[in-house]
C-alpha positions as CSV (number, residue, x, y, z in Angstrom):
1,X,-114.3,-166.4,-20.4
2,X,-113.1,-163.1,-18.9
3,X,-112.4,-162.9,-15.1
4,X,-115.3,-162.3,-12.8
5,X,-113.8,-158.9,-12.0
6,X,-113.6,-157.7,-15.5
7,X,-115.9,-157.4,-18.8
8,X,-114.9,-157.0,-21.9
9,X,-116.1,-153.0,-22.4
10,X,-114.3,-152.7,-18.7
11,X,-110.7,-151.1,-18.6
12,X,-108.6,-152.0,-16.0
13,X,-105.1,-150.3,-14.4
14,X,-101.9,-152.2,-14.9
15,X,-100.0,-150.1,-12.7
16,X,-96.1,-150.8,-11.8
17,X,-95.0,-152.1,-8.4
18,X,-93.4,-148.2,-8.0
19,X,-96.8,-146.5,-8.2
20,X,-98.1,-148.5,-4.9
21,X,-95.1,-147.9,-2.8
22,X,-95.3,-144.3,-3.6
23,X,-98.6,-143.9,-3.3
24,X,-98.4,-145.5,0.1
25,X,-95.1,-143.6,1.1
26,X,-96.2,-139.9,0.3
27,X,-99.6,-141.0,2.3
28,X,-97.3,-142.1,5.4
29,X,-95.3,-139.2,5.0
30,X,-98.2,-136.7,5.2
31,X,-99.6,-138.7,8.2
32,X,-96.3,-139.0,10.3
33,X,-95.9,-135.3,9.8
34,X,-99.6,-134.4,10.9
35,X,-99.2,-136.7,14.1
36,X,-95.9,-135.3,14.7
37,X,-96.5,-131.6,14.5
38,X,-100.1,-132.1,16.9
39,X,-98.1,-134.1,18.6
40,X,-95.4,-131.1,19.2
41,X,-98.2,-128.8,19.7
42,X,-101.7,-130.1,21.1
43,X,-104.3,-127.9,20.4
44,X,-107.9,-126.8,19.2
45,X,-107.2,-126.2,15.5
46,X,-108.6,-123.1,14.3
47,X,-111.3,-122.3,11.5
48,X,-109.1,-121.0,9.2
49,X,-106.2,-123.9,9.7
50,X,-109.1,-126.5,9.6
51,X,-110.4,-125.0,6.3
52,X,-107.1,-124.5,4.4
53,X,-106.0,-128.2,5.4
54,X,-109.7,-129.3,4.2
55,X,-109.6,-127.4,0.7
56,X,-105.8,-129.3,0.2
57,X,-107.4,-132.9,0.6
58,X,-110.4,-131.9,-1.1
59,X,-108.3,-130.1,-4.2
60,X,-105.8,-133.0,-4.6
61,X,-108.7,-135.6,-4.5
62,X,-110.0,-134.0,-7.3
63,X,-106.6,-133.1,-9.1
64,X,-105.8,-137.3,-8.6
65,X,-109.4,-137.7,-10.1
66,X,-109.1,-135.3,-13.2
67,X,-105.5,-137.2,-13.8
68,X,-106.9,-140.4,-13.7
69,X,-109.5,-139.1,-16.5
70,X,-105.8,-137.9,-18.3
71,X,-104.3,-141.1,-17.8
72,X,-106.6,-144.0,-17.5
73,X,-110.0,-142.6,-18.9
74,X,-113.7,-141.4,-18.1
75,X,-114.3,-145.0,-16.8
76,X,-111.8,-145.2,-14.3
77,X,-111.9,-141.8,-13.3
78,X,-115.8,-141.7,-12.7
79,X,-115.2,-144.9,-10.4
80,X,-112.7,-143.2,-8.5
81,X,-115.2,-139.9,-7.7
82,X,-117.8,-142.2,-6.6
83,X,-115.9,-144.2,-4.8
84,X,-114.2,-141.1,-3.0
85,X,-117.7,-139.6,-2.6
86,X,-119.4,-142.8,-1.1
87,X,-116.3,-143.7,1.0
88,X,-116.4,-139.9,2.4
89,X,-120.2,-140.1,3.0
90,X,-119.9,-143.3,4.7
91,X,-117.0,-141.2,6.8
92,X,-119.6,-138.7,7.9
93,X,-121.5,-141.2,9.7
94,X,-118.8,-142.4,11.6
95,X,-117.9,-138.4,12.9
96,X,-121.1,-139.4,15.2
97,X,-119.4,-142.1,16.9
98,X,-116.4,-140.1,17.1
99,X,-118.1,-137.5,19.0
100,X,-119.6,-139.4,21.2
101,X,-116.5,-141.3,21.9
102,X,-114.9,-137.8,22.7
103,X,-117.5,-137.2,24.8
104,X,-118.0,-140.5,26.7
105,X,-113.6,-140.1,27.5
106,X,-114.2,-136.6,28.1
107,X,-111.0,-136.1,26.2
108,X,-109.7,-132.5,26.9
109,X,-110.5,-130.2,23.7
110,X,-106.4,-129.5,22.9
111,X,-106.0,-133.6,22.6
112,X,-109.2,-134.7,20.5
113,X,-106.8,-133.7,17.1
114,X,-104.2,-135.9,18.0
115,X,-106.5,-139.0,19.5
116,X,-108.4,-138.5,16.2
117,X,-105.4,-138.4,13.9
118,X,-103.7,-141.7,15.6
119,X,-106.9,-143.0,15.4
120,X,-107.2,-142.7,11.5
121,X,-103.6,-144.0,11.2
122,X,-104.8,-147.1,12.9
123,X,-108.3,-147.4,10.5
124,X,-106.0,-146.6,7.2
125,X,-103.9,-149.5,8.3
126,X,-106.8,-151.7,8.8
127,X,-108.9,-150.9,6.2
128,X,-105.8,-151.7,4.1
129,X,-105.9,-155.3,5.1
130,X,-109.3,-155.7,4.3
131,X,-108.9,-153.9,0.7
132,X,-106.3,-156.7,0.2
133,X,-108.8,-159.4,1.4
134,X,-111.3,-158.3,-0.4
135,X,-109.7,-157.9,-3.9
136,X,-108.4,-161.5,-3.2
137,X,-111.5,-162.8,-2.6
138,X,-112.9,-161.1,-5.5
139,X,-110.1,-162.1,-8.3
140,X,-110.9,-165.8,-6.7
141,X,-114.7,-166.1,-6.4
142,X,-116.9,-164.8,-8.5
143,X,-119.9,-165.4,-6.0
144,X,-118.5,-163.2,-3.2
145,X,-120.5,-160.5,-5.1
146,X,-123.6,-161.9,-3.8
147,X,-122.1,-161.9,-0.2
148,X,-121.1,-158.2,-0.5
149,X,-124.9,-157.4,-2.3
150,X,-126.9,-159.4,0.5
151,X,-124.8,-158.0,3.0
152,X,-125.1,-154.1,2.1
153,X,-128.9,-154.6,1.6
154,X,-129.2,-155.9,5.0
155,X,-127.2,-153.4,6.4
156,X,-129.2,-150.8,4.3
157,X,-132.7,-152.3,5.7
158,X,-131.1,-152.2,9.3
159,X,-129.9,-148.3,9.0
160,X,-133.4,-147.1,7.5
161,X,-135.3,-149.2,10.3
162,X,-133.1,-146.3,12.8
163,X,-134.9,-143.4,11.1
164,X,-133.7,-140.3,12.0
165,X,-129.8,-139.8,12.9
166,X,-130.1,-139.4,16.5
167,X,-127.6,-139.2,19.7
168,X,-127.1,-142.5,21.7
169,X,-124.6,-143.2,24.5
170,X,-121.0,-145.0,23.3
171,X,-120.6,-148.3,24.2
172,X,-117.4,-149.8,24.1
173,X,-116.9,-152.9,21.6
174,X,-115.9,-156.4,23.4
175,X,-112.4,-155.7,22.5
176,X,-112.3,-152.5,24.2
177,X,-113.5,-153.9,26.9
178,X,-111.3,-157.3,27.0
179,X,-108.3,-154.3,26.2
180,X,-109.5,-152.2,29.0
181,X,-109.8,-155.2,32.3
182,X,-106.1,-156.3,30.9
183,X,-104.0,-152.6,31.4
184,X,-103.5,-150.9,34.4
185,X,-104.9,-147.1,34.1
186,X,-104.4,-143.9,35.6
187,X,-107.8,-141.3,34.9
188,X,-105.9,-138.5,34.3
189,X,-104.4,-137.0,30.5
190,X,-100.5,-136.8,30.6
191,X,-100.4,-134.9,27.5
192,X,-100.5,-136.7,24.8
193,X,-99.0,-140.0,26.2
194,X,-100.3,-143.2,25.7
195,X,-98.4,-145.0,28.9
196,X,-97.1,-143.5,31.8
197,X,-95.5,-144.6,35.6
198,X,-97.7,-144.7,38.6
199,X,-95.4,-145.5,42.0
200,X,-92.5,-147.0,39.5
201,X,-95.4,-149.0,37.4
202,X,-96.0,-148.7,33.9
203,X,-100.1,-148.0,33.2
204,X,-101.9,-146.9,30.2
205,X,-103.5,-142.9,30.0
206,X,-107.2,-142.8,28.7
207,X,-106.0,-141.8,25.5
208,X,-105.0,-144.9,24.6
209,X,-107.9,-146.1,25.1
210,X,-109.9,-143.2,23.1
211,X,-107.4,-143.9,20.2
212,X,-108.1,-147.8,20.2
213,X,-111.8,-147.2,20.6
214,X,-111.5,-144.9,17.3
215,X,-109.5,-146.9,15.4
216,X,-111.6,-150.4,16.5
217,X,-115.0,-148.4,15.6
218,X,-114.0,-147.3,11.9
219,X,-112.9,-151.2,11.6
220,X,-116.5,-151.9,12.3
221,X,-117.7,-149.2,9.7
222,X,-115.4,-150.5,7.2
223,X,-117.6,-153.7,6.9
224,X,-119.9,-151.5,5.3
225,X,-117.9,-149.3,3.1
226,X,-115.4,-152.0,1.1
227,X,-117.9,-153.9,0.1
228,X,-119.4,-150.6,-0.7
229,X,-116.8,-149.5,-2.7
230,X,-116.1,-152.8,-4.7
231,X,-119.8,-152.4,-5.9
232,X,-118.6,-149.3,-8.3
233,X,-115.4,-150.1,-8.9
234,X,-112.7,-153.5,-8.8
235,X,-109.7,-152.0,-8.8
236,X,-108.2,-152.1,-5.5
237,X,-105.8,-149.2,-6.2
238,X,-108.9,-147.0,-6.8
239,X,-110.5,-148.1,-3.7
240,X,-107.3,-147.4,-1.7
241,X,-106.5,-144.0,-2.9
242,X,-110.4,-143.3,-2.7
243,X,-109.9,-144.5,1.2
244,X,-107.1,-142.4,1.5
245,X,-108.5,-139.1,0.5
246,X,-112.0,-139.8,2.8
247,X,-110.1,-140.7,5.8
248,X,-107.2,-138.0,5.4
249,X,-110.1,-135.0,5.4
250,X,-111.8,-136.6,8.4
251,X,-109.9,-134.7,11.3
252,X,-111.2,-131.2,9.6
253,X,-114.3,-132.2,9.4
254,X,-114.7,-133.1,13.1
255,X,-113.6,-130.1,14.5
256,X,-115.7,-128.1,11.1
257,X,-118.5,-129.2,10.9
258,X,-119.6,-130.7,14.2
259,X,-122.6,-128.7,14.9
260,X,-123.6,-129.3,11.5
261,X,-123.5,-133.0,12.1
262,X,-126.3,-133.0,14.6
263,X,-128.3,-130.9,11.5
264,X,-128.1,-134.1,9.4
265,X,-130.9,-135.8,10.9
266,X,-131.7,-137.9,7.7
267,X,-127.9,-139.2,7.5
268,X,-128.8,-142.7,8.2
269,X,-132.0,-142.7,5.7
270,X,-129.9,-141.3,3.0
271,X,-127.0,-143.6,3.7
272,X,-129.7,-146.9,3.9
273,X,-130.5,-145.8,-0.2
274,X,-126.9,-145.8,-0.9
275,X,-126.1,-149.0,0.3
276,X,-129.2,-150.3,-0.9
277,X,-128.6,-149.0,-4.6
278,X,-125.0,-150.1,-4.4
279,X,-125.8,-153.6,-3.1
280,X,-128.6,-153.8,-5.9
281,X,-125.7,-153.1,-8.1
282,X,-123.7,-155.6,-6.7
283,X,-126.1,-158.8,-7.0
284,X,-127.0,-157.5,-10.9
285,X,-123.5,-157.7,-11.5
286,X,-122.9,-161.5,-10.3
287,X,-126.1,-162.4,-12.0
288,X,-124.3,-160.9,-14.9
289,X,-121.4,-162.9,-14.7
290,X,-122.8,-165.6,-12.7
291,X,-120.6,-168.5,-12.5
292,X,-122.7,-170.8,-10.1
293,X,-124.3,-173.7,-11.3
294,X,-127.2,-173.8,-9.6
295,X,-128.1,-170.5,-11.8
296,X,-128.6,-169.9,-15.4
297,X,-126.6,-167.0,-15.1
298,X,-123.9,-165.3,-17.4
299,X,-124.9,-164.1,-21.4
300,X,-127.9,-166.8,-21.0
301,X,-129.7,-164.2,-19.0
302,X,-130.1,-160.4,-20.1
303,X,-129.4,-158.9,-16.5
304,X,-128.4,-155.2,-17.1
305,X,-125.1,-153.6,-16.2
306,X,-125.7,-150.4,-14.5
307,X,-123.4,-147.8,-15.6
308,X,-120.9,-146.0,-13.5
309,X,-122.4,-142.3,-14.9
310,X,-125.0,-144.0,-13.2
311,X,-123.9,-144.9,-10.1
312,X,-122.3,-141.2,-9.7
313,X,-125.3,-139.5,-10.8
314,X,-127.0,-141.4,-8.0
315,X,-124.7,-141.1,-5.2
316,X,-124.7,-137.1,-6.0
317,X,-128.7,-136.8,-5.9
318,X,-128.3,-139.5,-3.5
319,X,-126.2,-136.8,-0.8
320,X,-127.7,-134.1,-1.5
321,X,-131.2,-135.0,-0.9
322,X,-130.3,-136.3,2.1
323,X,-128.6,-132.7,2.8
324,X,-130.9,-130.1,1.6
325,X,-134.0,-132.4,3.2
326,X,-132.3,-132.3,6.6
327,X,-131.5,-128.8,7.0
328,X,-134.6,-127.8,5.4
329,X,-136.7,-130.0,8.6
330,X,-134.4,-128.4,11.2
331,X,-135.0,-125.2,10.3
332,X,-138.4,-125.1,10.3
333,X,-138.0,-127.0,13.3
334,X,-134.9,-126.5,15.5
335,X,-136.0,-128.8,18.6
336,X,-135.1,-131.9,16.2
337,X,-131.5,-131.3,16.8
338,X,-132.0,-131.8,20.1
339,X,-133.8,-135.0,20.0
């Protein structure tokens, strides 16, 4: 019998040691240089230097996809596009929270790049802990794939009950809050320091806080969007890189499209059929190759496979219904930004 992870029509990377570590490296690299230079020089990026960074991680996400169609197949590469594409949706909808953390800090304008690009640091590092968790929970039980199905339909049924993206105050998780009554703080910015003295005593600037709450809140999102991602594809260098490239853009598209945010009204309804569809996907494949013993699962049972021409075909119509519906309502009726 083949592994739970695998079928037999299903090709898989056998990638060398070497390609992780520099895959990983030229990431870090990139991201220490971003954080060092904003750090350097704290500022409101402009249109054009948001839009020329943008167009690089947009081009070399698609450059890594076309290669992986070179190297590794249509299979693989298709996997990687939809996971990129549902990982950077799923992105989208945390630029919400991020705004509203801004706003809740009242974090200076010239500091919000920084705070956000620390703060993506910190969720890359995370979210790397639970791609490793969650391939080894995968490679080890077959039934987690009912786990991750119920789990993104619920979460689906929850985000659709919201209705229509709207603007709610921030509230600080419990580990913000235990963080926050254990540092001493001082109100004001110091640049872009995270601790500072106050009469000879060390105490921690609001942007620390605004970082952690950043990085803690895409932890929380990241519940959602592994599981997500495992549902089209289970190789957890795809879903990495595929992390990589959404989170990387993410700054830009703060600071680019923020007014264009609030436009998206339908966000959450549109994001609700994604996970849906993906969690469906998810529970048909463990009834495919069901293990449990309790159900007659595996070739007993004729459950279909869906595709991954599919699953992108439906994450594209997916988005852009979602899109084209939204700015469509708002502009025949502006005061539903404003809700």
């Amino acid at each position: 019998m083949l592994p739970a992870t695998l079928s037999a029509a299903t090709p898989s990377l056998d990638l060398e040691p070497w390609v992780w570590w520099v895959t990983i490296g030229l990431a870090t690299a990139v991201l220490v240089f971003d954080v060092a230079v904003i750090a350097r020089r704290p500022h409101r990026p402009s249109t054009r230097e948001l839009t020329i960074a943008l167009s690089g991680y947009v081009g070399a996400a698609v450059l890594f996809g076309i290669g992986m169609w070179y190297f590794a197949g249509a299979q693989l590469a298709g996997e990687f596009f939809a996971g990129w594409l549902t990982e950077y949706s799923l992105s989208v909808d945390n630029l919400f929270i991020f705004i509203l953390i801004m706003a809740s800090f009242s974090v200076p304008e010239k500091y919000q790049q920084f705070a956000l690009m620390v703060g993506i640091v910190i969720a890359i590092v995370l979210r790397g802990i639970f791609i490793a968790v969650g391939a080894a929970a995968i490679n080890n039980f077959s039934w987690v794939f009912y786990v991750f199905g119920a789990f993104l339909v619920y979460t689906a049924v929850k985000l659709a009950g919201e209705g229509e993206t709207s603007d709610e105050e921030y509230e600080g998780n419990r580990f913000m809050r235990f963080v926050a009554s254990r540092f001493r703080t001082t109100p004001e910015y110091v640049g872009t320091k995270l601790f500072t003295h106050v009469n000879g005593a060390r105490v921690a600037t609001p942007l620390f806080f605004v970082i952690l709450a950043l990085g803690t809140t895409d932890l929380l999102f990241a519940l959602d969007s592994i599981p997500a991602i495992y549902g089209l594809t289970r190789e957890p260098y795809i879903v990495l890189v595929a992390n990589l490239f959404a989170l990387m853009g993410l700054r830009q598209l703060y600071f680019l499209i923020g007014g264009l945010l609030r436009k998206l009204i339908y966000l959450n309804i549109g994001l609700a059929v994604l996970l849906g569809f993906i969690g469906v996907k998810l529970i048909l494949h463990a009834l495919h190759e069901n293990e449990l013993p309790f159900i007659n699962g595996g070739d007993n049972v004729p459950v279909p496979e869906v595709p991954i021409s599919i699953s992108l075909g439906a994450i594209v119509v997916i988005l852009g219904v979602t899109t084209v519906a939204s700015l469509w309502a708002t502009r025949r009726n502006p005061d539903l930004v404003n809700r």
